[in-house]
C-alpha positions as CSV (number, residue, x, y, z in Angstrom):
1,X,17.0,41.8,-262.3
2,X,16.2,45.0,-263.8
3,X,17.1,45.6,-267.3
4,X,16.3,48.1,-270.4
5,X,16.3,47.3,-273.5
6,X,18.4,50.1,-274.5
7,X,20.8,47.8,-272.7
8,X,20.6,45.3,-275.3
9,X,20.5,47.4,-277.9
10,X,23.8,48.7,-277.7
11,X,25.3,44.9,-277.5
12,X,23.9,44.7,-280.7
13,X,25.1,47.3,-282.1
14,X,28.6,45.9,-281.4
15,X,28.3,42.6,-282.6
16,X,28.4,40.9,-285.6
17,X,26.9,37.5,-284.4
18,X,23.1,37.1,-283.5
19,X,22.9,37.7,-279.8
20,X,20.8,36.2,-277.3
21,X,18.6,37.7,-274.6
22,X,16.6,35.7,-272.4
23,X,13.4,36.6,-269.7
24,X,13.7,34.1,-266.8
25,X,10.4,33.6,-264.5
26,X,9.9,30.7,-262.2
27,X,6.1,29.9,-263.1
28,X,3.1,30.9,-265.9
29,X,1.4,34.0,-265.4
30,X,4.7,35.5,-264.3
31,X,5.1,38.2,-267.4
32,X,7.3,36.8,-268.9
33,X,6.0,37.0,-272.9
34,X,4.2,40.5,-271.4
35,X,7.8,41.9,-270.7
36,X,9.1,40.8,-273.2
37,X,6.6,42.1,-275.8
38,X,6.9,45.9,-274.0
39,X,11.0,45.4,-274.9
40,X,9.9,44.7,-278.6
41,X,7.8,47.5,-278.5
42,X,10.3,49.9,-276.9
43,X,13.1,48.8,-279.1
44,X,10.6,49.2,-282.6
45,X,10.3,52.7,-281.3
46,X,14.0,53.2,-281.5
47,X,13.8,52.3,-285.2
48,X,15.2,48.2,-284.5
49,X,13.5,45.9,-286.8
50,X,11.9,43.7,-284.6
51,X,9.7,41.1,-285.7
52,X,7.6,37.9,-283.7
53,X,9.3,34.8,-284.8
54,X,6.8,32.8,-282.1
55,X,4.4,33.8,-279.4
56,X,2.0,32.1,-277.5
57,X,-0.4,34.9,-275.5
58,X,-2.4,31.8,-274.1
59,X,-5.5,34.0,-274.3
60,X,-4.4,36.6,-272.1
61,X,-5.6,40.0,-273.3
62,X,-2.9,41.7,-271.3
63,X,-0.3,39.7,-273.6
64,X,-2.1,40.4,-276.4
65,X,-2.5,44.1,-276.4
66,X,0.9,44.3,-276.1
67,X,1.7,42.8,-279.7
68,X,0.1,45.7,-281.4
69,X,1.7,46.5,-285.0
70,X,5.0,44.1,-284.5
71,X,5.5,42.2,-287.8
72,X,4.4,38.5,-287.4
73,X,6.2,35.9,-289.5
74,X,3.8,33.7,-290.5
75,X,4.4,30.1,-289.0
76,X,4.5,26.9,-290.6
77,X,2.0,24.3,-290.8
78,X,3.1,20.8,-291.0
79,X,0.7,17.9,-291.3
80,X,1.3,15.1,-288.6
81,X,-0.5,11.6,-288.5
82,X,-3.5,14.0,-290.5
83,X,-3.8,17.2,-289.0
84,X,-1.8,20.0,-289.7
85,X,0.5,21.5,-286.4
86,X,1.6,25.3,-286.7
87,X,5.2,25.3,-285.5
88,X,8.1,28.9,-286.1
89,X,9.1,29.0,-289.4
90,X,13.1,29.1,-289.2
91,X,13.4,29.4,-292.9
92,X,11.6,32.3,-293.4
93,X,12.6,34.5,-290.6
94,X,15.9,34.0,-291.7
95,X,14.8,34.7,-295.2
96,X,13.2,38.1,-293.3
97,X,16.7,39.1,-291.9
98,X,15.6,41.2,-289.5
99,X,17.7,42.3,-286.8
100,X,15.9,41.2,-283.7
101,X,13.2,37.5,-283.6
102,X,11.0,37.8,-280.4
103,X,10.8,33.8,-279.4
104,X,8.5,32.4,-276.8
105,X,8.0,28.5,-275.4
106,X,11.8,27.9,-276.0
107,X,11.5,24.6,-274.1
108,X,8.9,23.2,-277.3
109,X,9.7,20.0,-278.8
110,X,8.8,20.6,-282.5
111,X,6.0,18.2,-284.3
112,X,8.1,15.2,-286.4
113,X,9.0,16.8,-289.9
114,X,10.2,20.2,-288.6
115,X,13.4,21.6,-289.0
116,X,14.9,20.4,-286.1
117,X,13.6,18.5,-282.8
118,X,13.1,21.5,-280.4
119,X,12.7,25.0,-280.4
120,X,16.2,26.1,-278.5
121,X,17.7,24.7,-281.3
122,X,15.8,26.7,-283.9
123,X,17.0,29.5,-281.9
124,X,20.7,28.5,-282.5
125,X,20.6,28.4,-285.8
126,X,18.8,32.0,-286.4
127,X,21.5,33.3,-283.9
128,X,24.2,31.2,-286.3
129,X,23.0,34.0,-289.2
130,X,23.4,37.0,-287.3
131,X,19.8,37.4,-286.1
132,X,19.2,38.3,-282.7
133,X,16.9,36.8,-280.4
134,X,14.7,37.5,-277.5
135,X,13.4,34.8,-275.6
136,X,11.2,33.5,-272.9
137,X,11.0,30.2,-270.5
138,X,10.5,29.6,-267.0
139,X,13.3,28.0,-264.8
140,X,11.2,24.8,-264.1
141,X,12.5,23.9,-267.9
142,X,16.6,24.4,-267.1
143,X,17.9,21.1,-267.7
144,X,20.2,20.6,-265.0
145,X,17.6,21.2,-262.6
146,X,15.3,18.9,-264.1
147,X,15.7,15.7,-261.1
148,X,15.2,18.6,-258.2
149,X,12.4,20.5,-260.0
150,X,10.7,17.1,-260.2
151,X,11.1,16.4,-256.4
152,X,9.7,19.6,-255.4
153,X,6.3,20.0,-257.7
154,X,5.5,16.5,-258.2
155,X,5.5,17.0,-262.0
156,X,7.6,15.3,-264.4
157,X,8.9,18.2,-266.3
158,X,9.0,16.4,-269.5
159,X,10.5,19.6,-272.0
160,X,13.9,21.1,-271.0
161,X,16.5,23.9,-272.4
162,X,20.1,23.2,-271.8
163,X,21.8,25.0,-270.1
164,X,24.5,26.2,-272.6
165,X,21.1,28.4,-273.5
166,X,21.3,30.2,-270.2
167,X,25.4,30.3,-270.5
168,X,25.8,31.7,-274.0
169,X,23.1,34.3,-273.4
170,X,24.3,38.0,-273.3
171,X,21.6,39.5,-270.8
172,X,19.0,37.3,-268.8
173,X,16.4,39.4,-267.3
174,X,14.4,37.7,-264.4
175,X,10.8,38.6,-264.2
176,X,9.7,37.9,-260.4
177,X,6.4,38.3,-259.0
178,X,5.1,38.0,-255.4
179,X,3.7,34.2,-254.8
180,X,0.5,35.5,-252.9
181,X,0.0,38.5,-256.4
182,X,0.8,35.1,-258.9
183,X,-2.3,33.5,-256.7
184,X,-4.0,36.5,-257.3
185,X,-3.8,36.4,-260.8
186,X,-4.7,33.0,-261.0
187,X,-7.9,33.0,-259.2
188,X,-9.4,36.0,-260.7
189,X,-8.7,34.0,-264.5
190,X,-5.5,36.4,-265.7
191,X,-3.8,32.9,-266.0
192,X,-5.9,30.1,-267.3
193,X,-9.6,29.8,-267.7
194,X,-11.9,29.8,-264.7
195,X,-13.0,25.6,-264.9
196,X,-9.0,25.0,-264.6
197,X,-8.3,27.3,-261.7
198,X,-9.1,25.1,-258.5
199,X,-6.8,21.9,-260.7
200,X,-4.4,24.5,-261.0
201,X,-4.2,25.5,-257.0
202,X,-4.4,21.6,-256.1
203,X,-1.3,21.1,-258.6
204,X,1.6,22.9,-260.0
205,X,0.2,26.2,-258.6
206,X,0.4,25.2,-254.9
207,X,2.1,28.1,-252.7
208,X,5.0,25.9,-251.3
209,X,5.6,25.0,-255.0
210,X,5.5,28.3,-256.3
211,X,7.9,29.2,-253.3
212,X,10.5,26.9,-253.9
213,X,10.7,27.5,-258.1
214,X,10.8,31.1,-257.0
215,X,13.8,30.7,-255.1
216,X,15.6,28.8,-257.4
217,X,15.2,31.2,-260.1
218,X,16.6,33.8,-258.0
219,X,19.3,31.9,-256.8
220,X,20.5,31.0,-260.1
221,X,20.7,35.0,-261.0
222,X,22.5,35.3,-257.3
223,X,24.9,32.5,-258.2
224,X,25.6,34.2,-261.9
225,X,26.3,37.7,-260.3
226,X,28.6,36.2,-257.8
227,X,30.6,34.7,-260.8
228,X,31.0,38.4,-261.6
229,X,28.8,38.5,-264.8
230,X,26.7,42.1,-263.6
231,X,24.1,41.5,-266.6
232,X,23.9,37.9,-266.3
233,X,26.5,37.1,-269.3
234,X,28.7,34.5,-270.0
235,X,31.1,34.6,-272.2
236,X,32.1,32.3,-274.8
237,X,36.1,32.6,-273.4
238,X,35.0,33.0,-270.1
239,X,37.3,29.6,-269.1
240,X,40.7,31.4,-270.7
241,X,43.7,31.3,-269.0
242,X,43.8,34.0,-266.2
243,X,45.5,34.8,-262.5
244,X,43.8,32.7,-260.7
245,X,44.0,28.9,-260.8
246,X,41.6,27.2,-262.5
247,X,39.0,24.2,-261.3
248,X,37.5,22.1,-263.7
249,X,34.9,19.6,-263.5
250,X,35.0,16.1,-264.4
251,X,31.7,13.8,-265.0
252,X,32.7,10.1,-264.8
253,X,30.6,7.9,-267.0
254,X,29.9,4.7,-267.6
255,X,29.0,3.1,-270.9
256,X,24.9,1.7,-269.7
257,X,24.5,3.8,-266.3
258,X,20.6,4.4,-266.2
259,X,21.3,7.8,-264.0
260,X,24.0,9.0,-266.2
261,X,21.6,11.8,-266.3
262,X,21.7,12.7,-262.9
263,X,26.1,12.7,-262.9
264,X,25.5,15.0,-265.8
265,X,22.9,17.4,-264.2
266,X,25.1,17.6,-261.1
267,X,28.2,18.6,-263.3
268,X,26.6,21.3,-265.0
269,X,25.2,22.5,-261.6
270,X,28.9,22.9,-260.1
271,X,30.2,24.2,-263.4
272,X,28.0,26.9,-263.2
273,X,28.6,27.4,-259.5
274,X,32.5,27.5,-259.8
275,X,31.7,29.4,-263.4
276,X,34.5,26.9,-265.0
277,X,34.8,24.1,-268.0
278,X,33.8,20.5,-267.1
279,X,34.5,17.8,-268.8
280,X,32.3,14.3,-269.4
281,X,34.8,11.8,-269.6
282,X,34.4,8.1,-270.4
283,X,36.7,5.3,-270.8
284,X,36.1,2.5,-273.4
285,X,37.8,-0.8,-272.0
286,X,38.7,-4.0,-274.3
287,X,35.7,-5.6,-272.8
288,X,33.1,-2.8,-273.8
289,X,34.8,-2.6,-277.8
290,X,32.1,-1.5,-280.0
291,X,32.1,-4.7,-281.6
292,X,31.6,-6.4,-277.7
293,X,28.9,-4.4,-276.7
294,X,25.3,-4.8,-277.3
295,X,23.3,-2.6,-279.6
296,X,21.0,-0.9,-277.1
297,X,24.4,-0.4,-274.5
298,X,25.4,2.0,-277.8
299,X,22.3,3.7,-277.7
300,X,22.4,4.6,-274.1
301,X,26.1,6.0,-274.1
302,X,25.7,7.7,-277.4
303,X,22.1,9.5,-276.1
304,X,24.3,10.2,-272.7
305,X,26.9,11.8,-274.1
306,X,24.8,13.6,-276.7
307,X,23.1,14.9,-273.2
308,X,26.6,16.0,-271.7
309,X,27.2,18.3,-275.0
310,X,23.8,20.0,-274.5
311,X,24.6,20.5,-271.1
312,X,27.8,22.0,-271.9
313,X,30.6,19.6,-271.4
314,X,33.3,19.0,-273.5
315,X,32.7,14.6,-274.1
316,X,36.0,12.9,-274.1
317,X,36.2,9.1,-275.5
318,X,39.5,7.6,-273.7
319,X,40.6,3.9,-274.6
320,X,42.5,2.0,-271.6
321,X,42.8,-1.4,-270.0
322,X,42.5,0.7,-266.5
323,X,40.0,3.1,-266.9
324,X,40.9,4.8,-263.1
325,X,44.6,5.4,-264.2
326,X,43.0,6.7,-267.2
327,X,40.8,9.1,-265.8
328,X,43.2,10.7,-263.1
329,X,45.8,11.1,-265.8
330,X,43.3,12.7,-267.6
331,X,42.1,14.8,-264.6
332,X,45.4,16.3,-264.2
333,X,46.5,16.7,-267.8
334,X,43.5,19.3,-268.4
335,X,43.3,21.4,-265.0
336,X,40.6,19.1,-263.1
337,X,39.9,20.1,-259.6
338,X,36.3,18.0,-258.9
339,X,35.4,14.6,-260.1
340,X,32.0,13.4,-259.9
341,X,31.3,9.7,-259.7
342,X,28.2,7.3,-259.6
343,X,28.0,5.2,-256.1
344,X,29.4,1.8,-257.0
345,X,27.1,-1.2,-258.0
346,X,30.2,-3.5,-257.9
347,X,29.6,-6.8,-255.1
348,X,29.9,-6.1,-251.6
349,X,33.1,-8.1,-251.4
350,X,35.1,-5.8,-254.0
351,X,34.0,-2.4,-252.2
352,X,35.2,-4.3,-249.3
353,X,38.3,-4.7,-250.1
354,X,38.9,-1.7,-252.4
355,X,38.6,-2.9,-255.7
356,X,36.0,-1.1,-257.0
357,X,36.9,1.6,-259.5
358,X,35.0,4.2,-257.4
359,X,37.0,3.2,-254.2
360,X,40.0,3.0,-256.3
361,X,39.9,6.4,-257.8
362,X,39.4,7.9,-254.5
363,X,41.9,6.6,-252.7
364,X,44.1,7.6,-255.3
365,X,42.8,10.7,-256.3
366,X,45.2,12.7,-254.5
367,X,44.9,16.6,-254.8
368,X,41.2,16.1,-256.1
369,X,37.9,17.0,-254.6
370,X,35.8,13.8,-255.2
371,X,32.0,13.7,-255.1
372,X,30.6,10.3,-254.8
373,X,26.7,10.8,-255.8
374,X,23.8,8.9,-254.4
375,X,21.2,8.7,-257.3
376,X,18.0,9.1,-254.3
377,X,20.3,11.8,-252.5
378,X,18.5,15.3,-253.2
379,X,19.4,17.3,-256.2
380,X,21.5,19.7,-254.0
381,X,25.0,20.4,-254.8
């Protein structure tokens, strides 16, 4: 999607929190950090402030030219295990106040002593004090997509960005390239040194890869336009009351479910799609009473639900001696229209019968679209 940065400009000049613009690409070597650096440059010449919170030009002289004379803030160092890491210095570009921070590598996870854990959320708070940001990442790093992504590289994608990033974001700007001119590029050493080339073509940078990441990125701008946001913007009260009826989702989980991850991701995917609320929802019985339940069965629901907040859900703790009754009545108390559910690990003899609480809730989950998910099903929604 075409943008200027004149666009952007004039949202800033009407808000008075930071704002957040973000360049979308599906794979390095893209432009992303080069586009972004010409919309620095552009809006400097219009008299913004504009400074470089973080770039990485990975040696690309292309990239680099187009830094020029934009203020750097100097990073920080911090020493780790004896060596000193250079991570973005939140304090002082907050200290620097200026009205736009150019941030690249959003999906970073910050060296141990920093601020805080990852980059996004360095990003949240210089937006929380009225900064504006630019900022780059490729869609292989959207959380939600992480278990699909996976499947169709072959890579564990290890560092992700929620997608409340892409959803609170008030203009994403997609920077697409041709697969067969991103091969070119890579070959002819525009994208990492020569010796890495042929590892790169055997791995990530394989043309059906490349193919498929592009697609998704493209679809996920499709998706967002169809929703009726023309510059890829979400609103904060985008879920308000309106005409039409609304369909929320509702994530069912359970209190030591090692795929809780993947109930989540598919949540956030049909959020987005339906461009409503969801909700993670789980029911603490008398049996799984803080003081019943095991230390590390506390970790896992605590980390999962942390997950679900990232993602975008609004986490509700419910307390009931029949969680299924329990969730329906929560389902229609706050405007549900999905619920998604794990496939049930209960004995064969109880799923026989009915007594599982998945078979339960959807045979009385009348007036509700149920999705029971297979965790080895494909990531598709």
């Amino acid at each position: 999607m075409k943008d200027k940065p004149e666009d952007f400009l004039e949202l800033l000049q009407k808000a008075k929190k930071g704002q957040l613009k973000v360049f979308l690409g599906f794979a390095a070597g893209v432009g992303k950090t080069y586009q972004m650096l010409k919309d620095a440059q552009a809006l400097k010449s219009r008299g913004v402030d504009v400074v470089i919170g973080y770039i990485e030009t990975h040696n690309r002289p292309e990239t680099a030219a187009q830094i020029q004379d934009l203020e750097i803030v100097p990073r920080q160092k911090i020493e780790y295990r004896g060596v000193f890491i250079e991570e973005m210095d939140v304090d002082a570009i907050i200290a620097r106040n200026p009205q736009i921070a150019i941030v690249d590598e959003v999906a970073h996870t910050n060296v141990p002593g920093s601020r805080n854990k990852r980059r996004y959320q360095d990003i949240l708070q210089i937006l929380e004090k009225g900064i504006n940001v630019i900022c780059a990442f490729n869609i292989q790093h959207l959380e939600s997509l992480n278990n699909l992504v996976e499947r169709t590289v072959e890579i564990a994608i290890r560092e992700t960005v929620p997608d409340s990033i892409i959803k609170q974001a008030h203009q994403v700007v997609t920077v697409d390239l041709a697969v067969e001119d991103l091969l070119d590029r890579l070959r002819s050493g525009k994208i990492y040194a020569p010796e890495k080339v042929e590892w790169a073509l055997s791995n990530f940078f394989r043309d059906e890869h490349l193919s498929a990441l592009r697609e998704l990125a493209l679809r996920e701008v499709a998706e967002s336009l169809e929703r009726g946001n023309n510059t890829f913007v979400t609103k904060k009260d985008s879920y308000q009351p309106s005409a039409k009826p609304v369909r929320r989702v509702m994530v069912c989980i359970a209190s030591a479910s090692p795929r809780a991850l993947v109930l989540l991701r598919k949540g956030s995917r049909l959020a987005g799609k339906l461009n409503t609320h969801w909700f993670a929802v789980y029911v603490e019985t008398p049996q799984e009473n803080p003081m019943r339940i095991d230390s590390e069965t506390q970790r896992i629901l605590m980390n999962t639900l942390e997950t679900a907040r990232e993602l975008g859900a609004e986490v509700a703790r419910l307390q009931s001696s029949d969680p299924v009754g329990s969730l329906l009545e929560f389902a229609m108390s706050h405007g549900v229209g999905d619920i998604i559910i794990g496939r049930s690990n209960q004995p064969w003899w109880k799923q026989a019968l009915g007594l599982s609480p998945v078979h339960r809730l959807i045979n009385e989950a009348q007036g509700f679209d149920v999705h029971v998910v297979s965790y080895d099903e494909d990531d598709r929604l």
